[in-house]
C-alpha positions as CSV (number, residue, x, y, z in Angstrom):
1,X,5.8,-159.2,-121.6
2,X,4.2,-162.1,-123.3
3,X,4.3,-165.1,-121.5
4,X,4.8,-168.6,-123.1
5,X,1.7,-169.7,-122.4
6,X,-0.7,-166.5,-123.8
7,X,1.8,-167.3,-127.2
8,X,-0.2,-169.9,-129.8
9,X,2.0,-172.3,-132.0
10,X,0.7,-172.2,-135.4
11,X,0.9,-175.0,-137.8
12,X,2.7,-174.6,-141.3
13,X,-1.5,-175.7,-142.1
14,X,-2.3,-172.4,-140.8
15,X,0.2,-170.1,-141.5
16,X,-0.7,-171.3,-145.2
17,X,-4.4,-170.5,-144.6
18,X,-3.7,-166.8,-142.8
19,X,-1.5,-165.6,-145.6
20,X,-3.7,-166.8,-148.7
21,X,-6.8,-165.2,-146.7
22,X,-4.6,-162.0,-146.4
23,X,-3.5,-162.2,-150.1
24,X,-6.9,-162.8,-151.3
25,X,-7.9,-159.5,-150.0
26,X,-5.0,-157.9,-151.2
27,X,-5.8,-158.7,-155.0
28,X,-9.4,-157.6,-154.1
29,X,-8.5,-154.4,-152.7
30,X,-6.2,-153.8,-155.5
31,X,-8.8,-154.9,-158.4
32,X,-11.3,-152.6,-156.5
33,X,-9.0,-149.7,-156.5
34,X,-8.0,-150.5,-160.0
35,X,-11.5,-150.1,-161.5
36,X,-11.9,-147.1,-159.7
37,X,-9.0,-145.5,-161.3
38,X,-10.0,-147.0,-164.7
39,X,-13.5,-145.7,-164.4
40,X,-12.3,-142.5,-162.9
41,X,-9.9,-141.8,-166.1
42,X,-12.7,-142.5,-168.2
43,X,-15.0,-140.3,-167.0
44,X,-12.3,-137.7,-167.2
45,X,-11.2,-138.6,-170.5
46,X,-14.8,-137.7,-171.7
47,X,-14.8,-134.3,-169.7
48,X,-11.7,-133.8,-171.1
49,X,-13.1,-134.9,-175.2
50,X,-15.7,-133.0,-174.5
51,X,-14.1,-129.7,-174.1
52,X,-11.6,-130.5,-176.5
53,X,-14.5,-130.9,-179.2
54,X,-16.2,-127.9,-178.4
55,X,-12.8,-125.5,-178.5
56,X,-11.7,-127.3,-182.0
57,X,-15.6,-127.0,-183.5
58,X,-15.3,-122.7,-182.5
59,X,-11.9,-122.7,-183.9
60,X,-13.5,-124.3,-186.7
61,X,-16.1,-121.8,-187.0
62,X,-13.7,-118.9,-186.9
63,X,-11.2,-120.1,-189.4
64,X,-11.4,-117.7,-192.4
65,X,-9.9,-119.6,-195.1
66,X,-10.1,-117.0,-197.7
67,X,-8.8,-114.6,-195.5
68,X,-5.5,-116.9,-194.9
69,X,-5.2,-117.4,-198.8
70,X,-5.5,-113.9,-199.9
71,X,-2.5,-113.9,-197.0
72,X,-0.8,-116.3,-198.1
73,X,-0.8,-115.5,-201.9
74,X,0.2,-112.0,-200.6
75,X,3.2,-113.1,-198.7
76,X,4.3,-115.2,-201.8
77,X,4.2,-112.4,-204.3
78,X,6.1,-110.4,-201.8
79,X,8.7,-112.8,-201.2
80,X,9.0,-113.7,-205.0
81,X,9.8,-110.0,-206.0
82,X,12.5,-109.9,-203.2
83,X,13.8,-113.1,-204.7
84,X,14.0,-111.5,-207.6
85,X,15.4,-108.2,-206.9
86,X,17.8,-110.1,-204.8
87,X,18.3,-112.1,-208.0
88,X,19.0,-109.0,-210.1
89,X,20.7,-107.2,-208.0
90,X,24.0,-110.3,-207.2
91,X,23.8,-110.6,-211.2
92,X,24.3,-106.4,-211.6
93,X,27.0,-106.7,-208.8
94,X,28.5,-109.5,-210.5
95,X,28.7,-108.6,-213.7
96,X,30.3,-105.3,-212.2
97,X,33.0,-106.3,-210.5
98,X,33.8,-109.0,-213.0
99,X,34.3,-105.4,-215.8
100,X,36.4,-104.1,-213.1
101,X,38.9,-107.0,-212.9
102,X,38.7,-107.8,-216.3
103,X,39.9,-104.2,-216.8
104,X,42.9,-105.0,-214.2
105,X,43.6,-108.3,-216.0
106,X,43.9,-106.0,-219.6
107,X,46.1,-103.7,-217.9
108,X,48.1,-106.2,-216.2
109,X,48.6,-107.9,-219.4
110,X,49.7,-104.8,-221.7
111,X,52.0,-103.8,-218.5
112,X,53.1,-107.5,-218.7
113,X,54.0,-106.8,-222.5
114,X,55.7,-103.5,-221.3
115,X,57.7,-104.8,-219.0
116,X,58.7,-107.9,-221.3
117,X,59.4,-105.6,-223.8
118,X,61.7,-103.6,-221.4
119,X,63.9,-106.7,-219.9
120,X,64.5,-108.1,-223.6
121,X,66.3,-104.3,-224.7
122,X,68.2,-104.9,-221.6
123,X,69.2,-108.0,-222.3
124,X,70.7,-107.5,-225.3
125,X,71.8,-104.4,-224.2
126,X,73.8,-106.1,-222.0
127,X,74.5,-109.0,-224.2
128,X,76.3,-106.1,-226.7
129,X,78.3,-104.4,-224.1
130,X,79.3,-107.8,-222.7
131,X,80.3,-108.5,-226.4
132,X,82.3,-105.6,-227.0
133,X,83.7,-105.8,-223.3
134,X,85.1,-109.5,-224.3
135,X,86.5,-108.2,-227.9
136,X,87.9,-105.4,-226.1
137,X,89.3,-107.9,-223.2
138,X,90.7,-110.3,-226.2
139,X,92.3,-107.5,-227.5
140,X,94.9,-106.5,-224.7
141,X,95.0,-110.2,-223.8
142,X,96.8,-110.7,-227.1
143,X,98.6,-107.5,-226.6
144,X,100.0,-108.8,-223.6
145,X,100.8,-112.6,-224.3
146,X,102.5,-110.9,-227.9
């Protein structure tokens, strides 16, 4: 155990000096470790440019341009004939199936007329026999009240 006497007072005077000193170095440990990392990126950083230059300049060198259009211009006539086919072939369907209802609409229409037809020759087939049922009806009424 520490005895009174082996413990020093310090001063606020002192105190003050021991923790600037020990902040000083702090900031100069820090600034040396930051230019290391700086300088350590940057050396990096041109390894790493370096590389990246030489991979893009073979790329370079490899690209066939003319080989990519004659690609390219082959892939777009190919994909403009299925346009069109596709094109031609939703107009044929169309055009179809718009003759086959317009055929269903023509026959519902003349059975529409049919049918019309059919209800007015019962109607006054029924307005006649209701007609002669009521003359008929009048007639023994007045037989009746007579």
């Amino acid at each position: 155990m520490a005895n009174k006497k082996d413990i020093k007072k310090e001063t606020p005077a002192s105190i003050k000096t021991r923790v600037t000193n020990k902040v000083v170095s702090l900031k100069d440990n820090a600034l040396m470790m930051g230019n290391e990392v700086v300088q350590d990126v940057y050396e990096k950083g041109k390894s790493v440019s370096a590389i990246a230059l030489e991979v893009t300049k073979k790329n370079v060198e490899n690209l066939d341009i003319e080989g990519g259009m004659k690609k390219l211009r082959t892939s777009t006539v190919k994909l403009n004939d299925l346009a069109l086919s596709t094109a031609n072939s939703l107009v044929e369907t169309g055009y179809e199936n718009t003759k086959k209802w317009q055929n269903i609409g023509e026959k519902a229409v003349k059975g529409g007329f049919e049918i019309a037809d059919k209800q007015q020759d019962l109607i006054f087939d029924n307005l006649y026999t209701v007609k002669n049922q009521f003359a008929s009806s009048v007639s023994r009424i007045k037989t009746m009240f007579k």
